[in-house]
N, C-alpha and C positions, 0 to 999 in steps of 0.2 A: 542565608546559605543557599548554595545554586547546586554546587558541584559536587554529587550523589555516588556513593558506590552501590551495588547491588543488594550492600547488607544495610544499606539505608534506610531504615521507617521513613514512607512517606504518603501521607493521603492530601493531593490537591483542595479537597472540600472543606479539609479544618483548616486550613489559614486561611483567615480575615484577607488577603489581598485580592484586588481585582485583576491583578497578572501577577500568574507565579510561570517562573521558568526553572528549569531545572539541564541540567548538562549531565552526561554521564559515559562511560564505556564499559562496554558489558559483550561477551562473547554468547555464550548457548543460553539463551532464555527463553520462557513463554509466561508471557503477563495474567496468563489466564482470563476468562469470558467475565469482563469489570466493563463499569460505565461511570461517569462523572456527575457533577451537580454542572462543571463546569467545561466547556467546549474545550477544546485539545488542537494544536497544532501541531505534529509531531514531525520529525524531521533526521536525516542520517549524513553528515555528511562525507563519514566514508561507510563502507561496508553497504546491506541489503537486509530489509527487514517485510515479512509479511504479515499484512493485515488482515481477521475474517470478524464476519459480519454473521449475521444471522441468514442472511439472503442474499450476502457477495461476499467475492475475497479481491486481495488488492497485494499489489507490489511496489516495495516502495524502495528504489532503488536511490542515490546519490542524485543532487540536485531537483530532485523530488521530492516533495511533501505532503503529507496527509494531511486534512482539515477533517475533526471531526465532530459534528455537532455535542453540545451538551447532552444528557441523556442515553445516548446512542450506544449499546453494548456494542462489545469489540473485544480483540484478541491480539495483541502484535506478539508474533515469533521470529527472532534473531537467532540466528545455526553459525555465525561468523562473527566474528571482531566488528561490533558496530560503536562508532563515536555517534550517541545520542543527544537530541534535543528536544526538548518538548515544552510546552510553551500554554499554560490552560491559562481563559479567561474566563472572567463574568459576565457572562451576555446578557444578562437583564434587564441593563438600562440602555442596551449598545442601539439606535435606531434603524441602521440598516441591519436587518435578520442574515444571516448565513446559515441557515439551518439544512446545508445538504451538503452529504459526505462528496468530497472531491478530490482528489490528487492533483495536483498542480506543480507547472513546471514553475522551479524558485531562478529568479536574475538574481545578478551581486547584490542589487538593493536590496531583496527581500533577504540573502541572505544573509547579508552583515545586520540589518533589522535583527532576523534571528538571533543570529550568534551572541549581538548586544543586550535581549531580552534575555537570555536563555542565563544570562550569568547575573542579572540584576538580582541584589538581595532582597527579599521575601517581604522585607516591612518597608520596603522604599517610596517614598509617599506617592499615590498616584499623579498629583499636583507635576510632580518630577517625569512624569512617564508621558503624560498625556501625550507631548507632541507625536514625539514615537509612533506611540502606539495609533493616532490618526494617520499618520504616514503608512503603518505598516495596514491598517483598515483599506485603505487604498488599492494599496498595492497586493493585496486580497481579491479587491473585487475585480483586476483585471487579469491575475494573473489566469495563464493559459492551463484549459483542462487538459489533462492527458489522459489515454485511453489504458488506465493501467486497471480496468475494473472487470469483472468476471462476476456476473451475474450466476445464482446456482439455483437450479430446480428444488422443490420441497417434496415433491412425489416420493413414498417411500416405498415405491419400489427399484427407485434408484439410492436410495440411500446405502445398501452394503457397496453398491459399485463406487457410488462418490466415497466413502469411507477408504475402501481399498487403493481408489485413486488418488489418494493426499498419504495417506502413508506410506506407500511406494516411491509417489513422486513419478511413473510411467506417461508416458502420453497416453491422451484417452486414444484408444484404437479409431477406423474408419466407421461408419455408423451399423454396419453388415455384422461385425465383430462386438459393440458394445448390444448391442440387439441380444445376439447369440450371449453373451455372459448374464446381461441381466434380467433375461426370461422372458423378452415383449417384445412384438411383432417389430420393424422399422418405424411402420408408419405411427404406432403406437410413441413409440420415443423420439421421433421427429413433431410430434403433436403436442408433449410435455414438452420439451423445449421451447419449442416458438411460442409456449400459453405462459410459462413459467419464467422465462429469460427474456422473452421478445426477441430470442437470435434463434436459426436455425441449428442442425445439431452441428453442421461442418462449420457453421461460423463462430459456434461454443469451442469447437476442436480447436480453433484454431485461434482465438484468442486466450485460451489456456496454454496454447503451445506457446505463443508468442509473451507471455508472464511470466515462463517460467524459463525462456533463453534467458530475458533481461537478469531474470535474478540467476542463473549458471553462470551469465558473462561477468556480470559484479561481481561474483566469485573469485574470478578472475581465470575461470577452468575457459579453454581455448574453445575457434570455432569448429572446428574439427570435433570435439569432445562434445558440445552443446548438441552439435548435428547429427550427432550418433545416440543421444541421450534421449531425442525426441522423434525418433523415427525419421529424419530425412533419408532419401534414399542418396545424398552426398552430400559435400559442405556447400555446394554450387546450388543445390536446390535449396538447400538452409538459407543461404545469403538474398537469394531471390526472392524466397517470404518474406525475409525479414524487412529488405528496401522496404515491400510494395506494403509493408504494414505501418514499417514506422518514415518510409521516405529515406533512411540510407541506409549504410550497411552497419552491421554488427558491431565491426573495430570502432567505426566511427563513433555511435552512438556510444558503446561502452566508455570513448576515451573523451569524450565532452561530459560522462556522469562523473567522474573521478576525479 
């Protein structure tokens, strides 16, 4: 059995296989903070799903996929109609390691790989898989990282601010204004950032900013709406960041994920 509803029992770690996949669709979820015996490939290909970590959070939009090491606690939350796939292995005896969480842009190859995994039944002998699944090892190690990651500070004296900032959903303010809300000088929270994220605080702003279009535009809410959501001062300043982040513009990007 592949293909799961949300009232489905399922724990990857008791079945005996060394690739279990699974297919599913499911609108408002949260998987809650779980971790595997076994690595994770996870994958959406329509809808927008977000990943957090203990120490980043992640956006995993359409033609995007997570890799997630074995072990590695996590969280995926889906807010929209997402067609799922997910994909856990046995890396124990796999020789090349992939032991770091990545986002990766998926080609047709990697994705029909997917799609054909995602539906294989549970006891299928691995004898049967092998080729595949060397093909799809492959096609892993080259595939292209994508900057869909959001490193987050542990300082708890940002923690009610981060807190209030993921349940609003607001863009973090310029760094003058999150100063002023959460009690410390400038230079105080320009100095957790760069020691806790390795990015400064405007370049934290601003690839929060630019995670959280991806995931309004998958939405399918317009640029106009994304631009007004995140504090641009117009949609012309919106479309501007967004080229010089991701190299084109919004529409574009939105309509090559979909």
């Amino acid at each position: 059995m592949a293909l799961i509803n949300e009232q489905t029992p399922f724990n990857p770690d008791t079945i005996p296989s060394q690739i279990v996949g699974i297919a599913a669709k499911v609108g408002r979820h949260d998987s809650g903070m779980h971790s595997h015996y076994k690595a994770q490939l996870l994958y959406a290909p329509s809808g927008c799903m977000s990943i957090t970590l203990d120490n980043q959070q992640c956006i995993l939009p359409p033609t995007r996929a997570a890799w997630i090491p074995a072990g590695v606690s996590h969280c995926a939350v889906m807010t929209n109609v997402v067609a799922y796939r997910s994909i856990y292995f046995d890396t124990r005896h796999q020789e090349q390691k992939f032991d770091k969480l990545r986002i990766i842009g998926v080609n047709p190859l990697l994705r029909e790989l997917i799609e054909r995994m995602a539906f294989w039944p549970w006891q299928m002998p691995f004898s049967e898989q092998e080729s595949l699944v060397n093909l799809f090892w492959q096609e892993l190690a080259v595939a292209p990282d994508e900057p869909l990651l959001l490193p987050l500070p542990s300082d708890t004296r940002l923690k009610t601010w981060l807190k209030k900032l993921n349940s609003e959903e607001s863009a973090p303010p310029p760094l003058n204004e999150a100063a002023l809300s959460i009690g410390a000088s400038e230079k105080t929270i320009s100095r957790i950032f760069s020691r806790e994220t390795g990015m400064p605080y405007q370049a934290w702003r601003q690839q929060w900013r630019l995670m959280q279009a991806i995931k309004l535009l998958a939405e399918h809410k317009s640029v106009s709406t994304v631009a007004f959501e995140l504090s641009f001062s117009s949609d012309s300043a919106f479309i501007s960041f967004f080229r010089k982040q991701t190299g084109t513009t919004p529409s574009t990007y939105i309509k090559h994920s979909i």
